[in-house]
C-alpha positions as CSV (number, residue, x, y, z in Angstrom):
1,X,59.2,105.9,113.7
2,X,59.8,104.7,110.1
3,X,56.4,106.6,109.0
4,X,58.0,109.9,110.7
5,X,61.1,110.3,108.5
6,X,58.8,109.6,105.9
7,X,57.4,112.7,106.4
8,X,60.2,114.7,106.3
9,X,61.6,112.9,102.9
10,X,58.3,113.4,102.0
11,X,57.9,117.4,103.1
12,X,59.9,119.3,99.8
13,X,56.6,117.5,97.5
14,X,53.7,118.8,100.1
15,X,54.7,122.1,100.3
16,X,54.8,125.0,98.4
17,X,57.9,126.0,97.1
18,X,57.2,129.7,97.4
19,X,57.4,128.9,101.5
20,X,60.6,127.9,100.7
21,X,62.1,131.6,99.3
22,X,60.2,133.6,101.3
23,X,61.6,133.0,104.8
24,X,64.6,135.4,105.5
25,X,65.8,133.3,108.1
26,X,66.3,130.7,105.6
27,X,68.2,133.4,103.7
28,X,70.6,134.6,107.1
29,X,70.7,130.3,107.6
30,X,72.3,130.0,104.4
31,X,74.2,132.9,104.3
32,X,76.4,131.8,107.2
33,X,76.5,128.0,106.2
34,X,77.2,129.0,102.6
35,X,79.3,132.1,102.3
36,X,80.5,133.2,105.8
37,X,82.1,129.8,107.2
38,X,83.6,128.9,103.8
39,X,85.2,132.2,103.9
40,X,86.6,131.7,107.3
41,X,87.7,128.6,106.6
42,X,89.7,130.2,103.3
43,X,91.2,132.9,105.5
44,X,92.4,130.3,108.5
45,X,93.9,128.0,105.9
46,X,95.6,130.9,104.9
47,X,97.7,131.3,108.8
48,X,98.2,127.4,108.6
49,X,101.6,126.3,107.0
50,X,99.8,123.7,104.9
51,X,101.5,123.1,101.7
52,X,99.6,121.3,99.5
53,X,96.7,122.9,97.6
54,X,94.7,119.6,97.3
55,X,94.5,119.7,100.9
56,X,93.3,123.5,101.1
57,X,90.8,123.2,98.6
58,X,89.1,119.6,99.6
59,X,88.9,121.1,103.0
60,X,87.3,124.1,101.8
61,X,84.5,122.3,99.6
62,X,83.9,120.4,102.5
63,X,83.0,123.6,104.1
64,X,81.0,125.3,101.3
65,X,78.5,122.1,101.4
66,X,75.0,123.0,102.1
67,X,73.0,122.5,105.6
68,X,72.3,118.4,105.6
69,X,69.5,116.6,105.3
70,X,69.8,115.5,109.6
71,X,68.9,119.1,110.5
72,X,65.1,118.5,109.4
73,X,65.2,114.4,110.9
74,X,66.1,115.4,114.1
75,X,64.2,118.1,114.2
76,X,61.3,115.7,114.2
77,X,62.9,113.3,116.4
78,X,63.3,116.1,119.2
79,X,59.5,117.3,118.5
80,X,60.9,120.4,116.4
81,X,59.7,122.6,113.3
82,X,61.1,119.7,110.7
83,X,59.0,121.9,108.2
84,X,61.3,124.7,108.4
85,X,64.4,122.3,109.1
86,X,63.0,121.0,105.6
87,X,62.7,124.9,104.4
88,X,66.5,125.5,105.2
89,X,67.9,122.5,103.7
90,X,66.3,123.1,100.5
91,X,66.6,126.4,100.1
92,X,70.4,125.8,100.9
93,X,71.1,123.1,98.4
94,X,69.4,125.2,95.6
95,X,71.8,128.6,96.3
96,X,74.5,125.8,97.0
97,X,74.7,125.7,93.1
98,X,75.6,129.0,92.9
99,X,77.7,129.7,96.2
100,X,80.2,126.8,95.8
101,X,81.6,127.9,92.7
102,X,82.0,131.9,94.1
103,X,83.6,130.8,97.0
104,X,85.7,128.8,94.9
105,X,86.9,131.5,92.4
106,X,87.1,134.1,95.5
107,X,89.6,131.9,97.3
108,X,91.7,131.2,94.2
109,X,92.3,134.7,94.1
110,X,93.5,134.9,97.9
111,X,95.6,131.8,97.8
């Protein structure tokens, strides 16, 4: 078992990072993790009567993280593709650095 997540850690250094961009179901993946649940997140805080803008924006970082790092492990656990768990995961933490920040400035203009 132990040599099995090692794979997985191990996955990002074996491939080739040009698998990585050119899947665009990696792209649609991140899309919705990164821009389209942050957004709906923004948008229901706005109905909620909650005060405090601490408490808005925590929750909404929280939200603009990128897919984790348990999507690929238990993809493998479960006998699934953990290479393109592995795919998704990085390609989301890279336009992560991007995303967070725009979703940030777009909801300081709603709120």
């Amino acid at each position: 078992m132990q040599g099995d997540k090692l794979d997985v850690r191990l996955y990002m250094a074996n491939s080739k990072s040009v698998h990585i961009f050119t899947s665009l179901e990696g792209y649609k993946v991140s899309f919705f993790r990164l821009i389209i649940v942050p957004l709906c997140t923004a948008i229901f805080m706005m109905l909620l009567p909650i005060q405090y803008y601490d408490i808005r924006m925590t929750l909404l970082i929280a939200n603009s993280t990128p897919v984790g790092v348990m999507l690929a492990m238990f993809s493998q656990m479960y006998a699934g593709d953990f290479e393109y768990g592995a795919r998704i995961v990085s390609l989301s933490t890279l336009l992560s650095l991007v995303s967070i920040p725009l979703v940030l400035s777009m909801t300081r203009l709603l709120w």
